[in-house]
C-alpha positions as CSV (number, residue, x, y, z in Angstrom):
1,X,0.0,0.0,0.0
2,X,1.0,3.5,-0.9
3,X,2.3,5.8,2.1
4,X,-0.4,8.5,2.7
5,X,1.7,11.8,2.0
6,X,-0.2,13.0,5.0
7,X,1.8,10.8,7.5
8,X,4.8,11.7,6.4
9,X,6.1,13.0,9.9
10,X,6.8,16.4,9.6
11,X,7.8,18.2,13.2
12,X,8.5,21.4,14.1
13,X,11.9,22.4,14.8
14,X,12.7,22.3,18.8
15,X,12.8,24.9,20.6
16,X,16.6,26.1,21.6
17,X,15.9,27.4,25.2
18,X,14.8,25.7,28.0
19,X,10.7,26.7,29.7
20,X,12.6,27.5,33.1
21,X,9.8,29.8,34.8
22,X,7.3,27.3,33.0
23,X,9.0,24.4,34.6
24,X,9.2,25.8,37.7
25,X,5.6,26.7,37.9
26,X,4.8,23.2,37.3
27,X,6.4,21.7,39.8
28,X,4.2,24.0,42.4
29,X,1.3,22.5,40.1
30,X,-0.2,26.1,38.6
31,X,0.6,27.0,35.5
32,X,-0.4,30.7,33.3
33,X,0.0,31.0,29.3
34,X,-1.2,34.5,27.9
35,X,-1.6,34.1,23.9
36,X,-1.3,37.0,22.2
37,X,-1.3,37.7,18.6
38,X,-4.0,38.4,15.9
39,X,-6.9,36.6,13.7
40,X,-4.9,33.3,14.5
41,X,-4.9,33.7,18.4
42,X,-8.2,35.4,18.4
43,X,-9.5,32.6,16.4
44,X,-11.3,33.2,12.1
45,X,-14.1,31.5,10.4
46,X,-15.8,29.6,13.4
47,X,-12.7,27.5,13.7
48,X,-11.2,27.3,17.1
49,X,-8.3,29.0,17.6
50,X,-5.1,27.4,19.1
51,X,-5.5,29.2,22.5
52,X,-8.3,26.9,23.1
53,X,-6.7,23.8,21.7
54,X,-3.5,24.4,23.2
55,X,-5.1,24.3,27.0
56,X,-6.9,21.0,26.1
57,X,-3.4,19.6,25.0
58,X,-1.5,21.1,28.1
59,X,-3.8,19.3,30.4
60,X,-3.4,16.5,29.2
61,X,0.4,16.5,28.7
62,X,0.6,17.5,32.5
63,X,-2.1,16.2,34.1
64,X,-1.0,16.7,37.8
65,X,-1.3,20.9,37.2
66,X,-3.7,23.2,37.0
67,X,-3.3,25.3,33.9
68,X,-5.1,28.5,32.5
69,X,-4.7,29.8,28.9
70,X,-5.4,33.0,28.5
71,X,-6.5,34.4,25.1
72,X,-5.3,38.0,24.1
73,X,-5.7,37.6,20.4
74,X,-7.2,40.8,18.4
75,X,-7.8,40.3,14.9
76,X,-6.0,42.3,11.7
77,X,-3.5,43.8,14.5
78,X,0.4,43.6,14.4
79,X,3.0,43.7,17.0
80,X,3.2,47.5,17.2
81,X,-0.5,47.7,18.4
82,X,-0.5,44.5,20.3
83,X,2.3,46.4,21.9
84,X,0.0,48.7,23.6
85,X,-1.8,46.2,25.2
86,X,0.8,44.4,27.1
87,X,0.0,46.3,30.7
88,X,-3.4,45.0,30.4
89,X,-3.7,42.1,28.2
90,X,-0.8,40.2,29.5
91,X,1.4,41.6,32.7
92,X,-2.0,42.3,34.2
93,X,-2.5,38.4,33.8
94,X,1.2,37.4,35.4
95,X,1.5,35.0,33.0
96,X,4.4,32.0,33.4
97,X,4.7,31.8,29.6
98,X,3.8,34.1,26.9
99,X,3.0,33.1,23.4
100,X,2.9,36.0,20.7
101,X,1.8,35.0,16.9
102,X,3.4,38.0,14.9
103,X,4.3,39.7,11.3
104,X,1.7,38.4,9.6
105,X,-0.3,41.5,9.4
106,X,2.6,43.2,8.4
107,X,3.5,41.1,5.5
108,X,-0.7,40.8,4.6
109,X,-2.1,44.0,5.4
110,X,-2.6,46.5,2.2
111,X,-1.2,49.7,4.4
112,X,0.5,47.5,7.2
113,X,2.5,49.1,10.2
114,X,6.4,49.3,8.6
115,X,8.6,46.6,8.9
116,X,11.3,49.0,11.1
117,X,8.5,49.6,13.4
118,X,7.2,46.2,13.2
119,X,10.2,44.7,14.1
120,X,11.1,47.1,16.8
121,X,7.8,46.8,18.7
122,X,8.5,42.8,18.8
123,X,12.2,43.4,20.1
124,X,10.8,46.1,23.0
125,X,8.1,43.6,23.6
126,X,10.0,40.7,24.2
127,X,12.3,43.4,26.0
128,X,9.9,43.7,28.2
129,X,8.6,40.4,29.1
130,X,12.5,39.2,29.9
131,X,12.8,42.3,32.0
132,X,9.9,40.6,34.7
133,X,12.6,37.6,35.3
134,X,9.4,36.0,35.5
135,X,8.1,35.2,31.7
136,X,9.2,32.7,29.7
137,X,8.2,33.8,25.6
138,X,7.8,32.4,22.2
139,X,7.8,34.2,19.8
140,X,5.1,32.3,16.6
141,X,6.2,33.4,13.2
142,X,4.0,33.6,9.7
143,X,1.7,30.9,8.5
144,X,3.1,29.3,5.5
145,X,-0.4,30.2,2.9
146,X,-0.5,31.7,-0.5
147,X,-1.9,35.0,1.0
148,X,1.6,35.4,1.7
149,X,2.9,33.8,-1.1
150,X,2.6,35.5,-4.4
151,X,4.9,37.5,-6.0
152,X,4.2,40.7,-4.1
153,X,3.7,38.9,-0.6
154,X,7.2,36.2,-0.6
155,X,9.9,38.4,-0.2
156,X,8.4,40.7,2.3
157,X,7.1,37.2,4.0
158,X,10.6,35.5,4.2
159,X,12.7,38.6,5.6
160,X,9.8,39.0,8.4
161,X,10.8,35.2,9.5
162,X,14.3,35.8,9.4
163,X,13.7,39.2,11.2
164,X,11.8,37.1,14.0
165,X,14.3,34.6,14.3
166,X,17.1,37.2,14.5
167,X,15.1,38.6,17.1
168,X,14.7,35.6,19.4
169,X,18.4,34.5,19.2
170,X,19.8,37.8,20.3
171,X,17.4,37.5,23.0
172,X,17.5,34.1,24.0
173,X,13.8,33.3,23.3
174,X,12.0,30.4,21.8
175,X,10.5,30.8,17.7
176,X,7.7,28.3,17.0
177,X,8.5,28.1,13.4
178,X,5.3,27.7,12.2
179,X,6.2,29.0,8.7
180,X,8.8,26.4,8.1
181,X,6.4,23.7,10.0
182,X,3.4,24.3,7.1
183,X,5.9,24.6,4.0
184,X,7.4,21.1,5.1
185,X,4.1,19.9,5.3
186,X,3.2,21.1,1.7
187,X,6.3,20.9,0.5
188,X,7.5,17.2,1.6
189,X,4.3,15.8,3.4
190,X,2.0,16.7,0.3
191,X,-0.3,18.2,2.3
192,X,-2.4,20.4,-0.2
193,X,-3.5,24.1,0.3
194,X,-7.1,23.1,-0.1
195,X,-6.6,21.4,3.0
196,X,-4.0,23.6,4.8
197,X,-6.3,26.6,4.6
198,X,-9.4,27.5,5.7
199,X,-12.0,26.5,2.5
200,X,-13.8,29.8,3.8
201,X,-11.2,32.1,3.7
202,X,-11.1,33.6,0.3
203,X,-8.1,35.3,0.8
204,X,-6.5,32.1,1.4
205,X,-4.5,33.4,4.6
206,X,-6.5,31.4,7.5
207,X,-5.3,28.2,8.6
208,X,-8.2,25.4,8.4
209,X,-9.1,23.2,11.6
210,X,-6.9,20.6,10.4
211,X,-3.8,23.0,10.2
212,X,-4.9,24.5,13.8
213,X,-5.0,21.3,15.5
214,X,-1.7,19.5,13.7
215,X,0.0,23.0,14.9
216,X,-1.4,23.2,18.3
217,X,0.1,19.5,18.5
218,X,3.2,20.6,17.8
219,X,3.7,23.4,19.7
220,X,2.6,21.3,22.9
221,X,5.2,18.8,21.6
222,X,7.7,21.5,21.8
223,X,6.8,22.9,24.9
224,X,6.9,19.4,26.6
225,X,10.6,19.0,25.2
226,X,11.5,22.6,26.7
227,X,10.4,21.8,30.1
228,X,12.1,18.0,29.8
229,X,15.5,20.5,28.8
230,X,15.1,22.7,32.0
231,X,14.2,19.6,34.6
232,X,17.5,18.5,32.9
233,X,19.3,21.0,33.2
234,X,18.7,21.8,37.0
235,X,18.7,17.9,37.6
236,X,15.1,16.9,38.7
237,X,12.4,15.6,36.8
238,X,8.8,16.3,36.7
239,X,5.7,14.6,35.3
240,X,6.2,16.0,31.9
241,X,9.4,13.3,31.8
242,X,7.2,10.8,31.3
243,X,4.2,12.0,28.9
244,X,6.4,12.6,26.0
245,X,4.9,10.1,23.5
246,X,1.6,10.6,24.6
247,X,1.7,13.6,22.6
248,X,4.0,12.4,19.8
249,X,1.9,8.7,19.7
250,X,-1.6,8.8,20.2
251,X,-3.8,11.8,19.8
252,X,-5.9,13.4,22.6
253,X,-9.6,12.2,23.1
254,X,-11.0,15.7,20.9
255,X,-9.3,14.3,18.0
Protein backbone atom coordinates (compact mmCIF):
# COMPACT_ATOMS: atom_id res chain seq x y z
CA UNK A 1 0.00 0.00 0.00
CA UNK A 2 1.00 3.49 -0.94
CA UNK A 3 2.33 5.84 2.05
CA UNK A 4 -0.43 8.50 2.68
CA UNK A 5 1.74 11.80 2.00
CA UNK A 6 -0.22 13.01 5.03
CA UNK A 7 1.77 10.78 7.49
CA UNK A 8 4.80 11.73 6.42
CA UNK A 9 6.12 13.03 9.94
CA UNK A 10 6.80 16.40 9.62
CA UNK A 11 7.79 18.16 13.16
CA UNK A 12 8.49 21.42 14.14
CA UNK A 13 11.93 22.42 14.81
CA UNK A 14 12.72 22.32 18.84
CA UNK A 15 12.85 24.88 20.61
CA UNK A 16 16.61 26.11 21.59
CA UNK A 17 15.94 27.41 25.20
CA UNK A 18 14.80 25.75 27.96
CA UNK A 19 10.75 26.70 29.67
CA UNK A 20 12.57 27.48 33.06
CA UNK A 21 9.77 29.79 34.84
CA UNK A 22 7.26 27.31 32.96
CA UNK A 23 9.02 24.43 34.55
CA UNK A 24 9.20 25.77 37.70
CA UNK A 25 5.64 26.73 37.88
CA UNK A 26 4.76 23.21 37.25
CA UNK A 27 6.39 21.74 39.83
CA UNK A 28 4.20 24.01 42.36
CA UNK A 29 1.25 22.51 40.14
CA UNK A 30 -0.20 26.13 38.60
CA UNK A 31 0.62 27.05 35.54
CA UNK A 32 -0.41 30.70 33.30
CA UNK A 33 -0.01 31.04 29.34
CA UNK A 34 -1.18 34.52 27.85
CA UNK A 35 -1.57 34.12 23.88
CA UNK A 36 -1.33 36.97 22.16
CA UNK A 37 -1.30 37.73 18.60
CA UNK A 38 -3.96 38.45 15.86
CA UNK A 39 -6.86 36.60 13.74
CA UNK A 40 -4.89 33.33 14.47
CA UNK A 41 -4.94 33.72 18.45
CA UNK A 42 -8.20 35.42 18.37
CA UNK A 43 -9.52 32.59 16.43
CA UNK A 44 -11.33 33.18 12.14
CA UNK A 45 -14.15 31.47 10.36
CA UNK A 46 -15.79 29.55 13.40
CA UNK A 47 -12.69 27.54 13.66
CA UNK A 48 -11.18 27.32 17.13
CA UNK A 49 -8.32 29.03 17.62
CA UNK A 50 -5.07 27.37 19.13
CA UNK A 51 -5.50 29.18 22.54
CA UNK A 52 -8.27 26.92 23.08
CA UNK A 53 -6.69 23.79 21.72
CA UNK A 54 -3.45 24.41 23.21
CA UNK A 55 -5.12 24.33 27.03
CA UNK A 56 -6.87 21.00 26.14
CA UNK A 57 -3.38 19.65 24.99
CA UNK A 58 -1.55 21.06 28.09
CA UNK A 59 -3.84 19.29 30.41
CA UNK A 60 -3.38 16.51 29.17
CA UNK A 61 0.45 16.49 28.73
CA UNK A 62 0.58 17.53 32.53
CA UNK A 63 -2.09 16.24 34.13
CA UNK A 64 -1.02 16.69 37.84
CA UNK A 65 -1.30 20.90 37.23
CA UNK A 66 -3.67 23.23 36.99
CA UNK A 67 -3.30 25.31 33.93
CA UNK A 68 -5.09 28.48 32.49
CA UNK A 69 -4.66 29.84 28.91
CA UNK A 70 -5.43 32.96 28.46
CA UNK A 71 -6.49 34.42 25.06
CA UNK A 72 -5.28 38.00 24.05
CA UNK A 73 -5.73 37.60 20.43
CA UNK A 74 -7.24 40.76 18.36
CA UNK A 75 -7.78 40.28 14.88
CA UNK A 76 -6.03 42.30 11.72
CA UNK A 77 -3.49 43.76 14.55
CA UNK A 78 0.40 43.62 14.39
CA UNK A 79 2.97 43.73 16.96
CA UNK A 80 3.17 47.54 17.15
CA UNK A 81 -0.55 47.71 18.45
CA UNK A 82 -0.49 44.48 20.34
CA UNK A 83 2.33 46.37 21.91
CA UNK A 84 0.02 48.75 23.57
CA UNK A 85 -1.80 46.24 25.25
CA UNK A 86 0.80 44.39 27.12
CA UNK A 87 0.00 46.33 30.73
CA UNK A 88 -3.41 45.01 30.42
CA UNK A 89 -3.66 42.06 28.16
CA UNK A 90 -0.76 40.25 29.46
CA UNK A 91 1.36 41.57 32.68
CA UNK A 92 -1.98 42.28 34.21
CA UNK A 93 -2.47 38.37 33.78
CA UNK A 94 1.19 37.43 35.39
CA UNK A 95 1.55 35.00 32.98
CA UNK A 96 4.35 32.02 33.37
CA UNK A 97 4.68 31.77 29.60
CA UNK A 98 3.79 34.08 26.89
CA UNK A 99 2.99 33.10 23.36
CA UNK A 100 2.93 36.04 20.71
CA UNK A 101 1.83 35.04 16.85
CA UNK A 102 3.40 38.00 14.88
CA UNK A 103 4.34 39.71 11.30
CA UNK A 104 1.65 38.43 9.58
CA UNK A 105 -0.28 41.49 9.41
CA UNK A 106 2.61 43.22 8.41
CA UNK A 107 3.53 41.13 5.47
CA UNK A 108 -0.73 40.76 4.59
CA UNK A 109 -2.11 44.04 5.41
CA UNK A 110 -2.55 46.53 2.21
CA UNK A 111 -1.17 49.74 4.42
CA UNK A 112 0.46 47.48 7.20
CA UNK A 113 2.51 49.11 10.19
CA UNK A 114 6.43 49.27 8.64
CA UNK A 115 8.64 46.63 8.91
CA UNK A 116 11.27 48.96 11.14
CA UNK A 117 8.50 49.58 13.40
CA UNK A 118 7.16 46.23 13.20
CA UNK A 119 10.17 44.67 14.08
CA UNK A 120 11.11 47.12 16.79
CA UNK A 121 7.76 46.76 18.72
CA UNK A 122 8.49 42.76 18.76
CA UNK A 123 12.15 43.35 20.09
CA UNK A 124 10.83 46.10 22.95
CA UNK A 125 8.13 43.56 23.63
CA UNK A 126 10.04 40.73 24.20
CA UNK A 127 12.33 43.37 25.98
CA UNK A 128 9.88 43.75 28.18
CA UNK A 129 8.58 40.36 29.11
CA UNK A 130 12.47 39.19 29.94
CA UNK A 131 12.78 42.32 31.99
CA UNK A 132 9.94 40.63 34.72
CA UNK A 133 12.57 37.61 35.31
CA UNK A 134 9.38 36.00 35.47
CA UNK A 135 8.09 35.18 31.70
CA UNK A 136 9.16 32.67 29.74
CA UNK A 137 8.22 33.81 25.57
CA UNK A 138 7.81 32.42 22.24
CA UNK A 139 7.83 34.15 19.76
CA UNK A 140 5.12 32.35 16.61
CA UNK A 141 6.21 33.39 13.22
CA UNK A 142 4.03 33.60 9.69
CA UNK A 143 1.69 30.93 8.53
CA UNK A 144 3.09 29.31 5.52
CA UNK A 145 -0.35 30.18 2.93
CA UNK A 146 -0.53 31.65 -0.50
CA UNK A 147 -1.93 34.99 0.96
CA UNK A 148 1.62 35.37 1.68
CA UNK A 149 2.88 33.76 -1.07
CA UNK A 150 2.58 35.54 -4.37
CA UNK A 151 4.87 37.47 -6.00
CA UNK A 152 4.22 40.67 -4.10
CA UNK A 153 3.75 38.90 -0.57
CA UNK A 154 7.25 36.20 -0.60
CA UNK A 155 9.92 38.43 -0.21
CA UNK A 156 8.37 40.67 2.32
CA UNK A 157 7.14 37.22 4.01
CA UNK A 158 10.59 35.47 4.19
CA UNK A 159 12.65 38.63 5.63
CA UNK A 160 9.77 38.98 8.40
CA UNK A 161 10.84 35.19 9.52
CA UNK A 162 14.26 35.80 9.36
CA UNK A 163 13.67 39.15 11.22
CA UNK A 164 11.77 37.07 13.98
CA UNK A 165 14.34 34.63 14.32
CA UNK A 166 17.07 37.21 14.47
CA UNK A 167 15.07 38.59 17.11
CA UNK A 168 14.72 35.62 19.41
CA UNK A 169 18.35 34.48 19.23
CA UNK A 170 19.80 37.84 20.32
CA UNK A 171 17.42 37.53 23.01
CA UNK A 172 17.46 34.14 24.04
CA UNK A 173 13.81 33.33 23.35
CA UNK A 174 11.99 30.39 21.80
CA UNK A 175 10.49 30.83 17.75
CA UNK A 176 7.71 28.35 17.04
CA UNK A 177 8.46 28.08 13.38
CA UNK A 178 5.26 27.75 12.16
CA UNK A 179 6.16 28.99 8.70
CA UNK A 180 8.82 26.40 8.12
CA UNK A 181 6.45 23.73 10.04
CA UNK A 182 3.37 24.31 7.08
CA UNK A 183 5.86 24.63 4.00
CA UNK A 184 7.37 21.11 5.14
CA UNK A 185 4.08 19.89 5.34
CA UNK A 186 3.23 21.14 1.66
CA UNK A 187 6.31 20.91 0.46
CA UNK A 188 7.54 17.18 1.63
CA UNK A 189 4.27 15.84 3.40
CA UNK A 190 2.03 16.74 0.29
CA UNK A 191 -0.33 18.20 2.29
CA UNK A 192 -2.44 20.42 -0.20
CA UNK A 193 -3.49 24.15 0.33
CA UNK A 194 -7.06 23.08 -0.09
CA UNK A 195 -6.64 21.44 2.96
CA UNK A 196 -4.01 23.64 4.79
CA UNK A 197 -6.35 26.62 4.56
CA UNK A 198 -9.43 27.53 5.67
CA UNK A 199 -12.04 26.49 2.52
CA UNK A 200 -13.78 29.80 3.78
CA UNK A 201 -11.22 32.11 3.68
CA UNK A 202 -11.08 33.64 0.33
CA UNK A 203 -8.10 35.34 0.84
CA UNK A 204 -6.46 32.14 1.38
CA UNK A 205 -4.52 33.37 4.56
CA UNK A 206 -6.45 31.43 7.52
CA UNK A 207 -5.33 28.24 8.62
CA UNK A 208 -8.20 25.42 8.44
CA UNK A 209 -9.10 23.22 11.55
CA UNK A 210 -6.88 20.64 10.43
CA UNK A 211 -3.76 23.04 10.19
CA UNK A 212 -4.92 24.51 13.84
CA UNK A 213 -4.99 21.26 15.53
CA UNK A 214 -1.74 19.53 13.71
CA UNK A 215 -0.04 23.04 14.92
CA UNK A 216 -1.43 23.23 18.27
CA UNK A 217 0.06 19.54 18.48
CA UNK A 218 3.18 20.60 17.85
CA UNK A 219 3.74 23.44 19.68
CA UNK A 220 2.59 21.32 22.91
CA UNK A 221 5.19 18.81 21.62
CA UNK A 222 7.73 21.50 21.85
CA UNK A 223 6.85 22.95 24.94
CA UNK A 224 6.91 19.37 26.57
CA UNK A 225 10.57 18.96 25.22
CA UNK A 226 11.53 22.55 26.71
CA UNK A 227 10.40 21.78 30.08
CA UNK A 228 12.07 18.05 29.78
CA UNK A 229 15.50 20.49 28.78
CA UNK A 230 15.11 22.71 31.97
CA UNK A 231 14.16 19.61 34.62
CA UNK A 232 17.47 18.52 32.94
CA UNK A 233 19.33 21.02 33.17
CA UNK A 234 18.67 21.75 36.97
CA UNK A 235 18.73 17.93 37.57
CA UNK A 236 15.09 16.93 38.68
CA UNK A 237 12.42 15.63 36.82
CA UNK A 238 8.82 16.27 36.74
CA UNK A 239 5.74 14.57 35.33
CA UNK A 240 6.17 16.00 31.90
CA UNK A 241 9.40 13.32 31.78
CA UNK A 242 7.17 10.84 31.32
CA UNK A 243 4.22 11.99 28.88
CA UNK A 244 6.37 12.64 26.04
CA UNK A 245 4.94 10.09 23.54
CA UNK A 246 1.64 10.62 24.57
CA UNK A 247 1.73 13.63 22.65
CA UNK A 248 3.98 12.41 19.82
CA UNK A 249 1.92 8.65 19.74
CA UNK A 250 -1.62 8.77 20.22
CA UNK A 251 -3.85 11.80 19.79
CA UNK A 252 -5.89 13.40 22.59
CA UNK A 253 -9.61 12.22 23.10
CA UNK A 254 -11.00 15.68 20.95
CA UNK A 255 -9.30 14.33 18.04
Amino acid sequence: MALDPSQIPVNATPFGQPLTNFANRLKGGQVKVVAIGSSTTAGEGGIAPYPQRLLADLRIQFPKATIDVVNRGVGGEEAPQELKRFKHDVFAQHPDLVIWQVGTNAVWQSNPPSFKDTTKAISAGVDQLLATGRIDVILMDLQYVPALLTPAKLEKANAMVAAISEIAHAKGVNVFRRFELMQGWHDIAKIPFDRMVDPGDDARLHASDWTTDKMTWQLTAAINEAVNKAQRSRGTHGNSARTLHRIGGRRSPRR
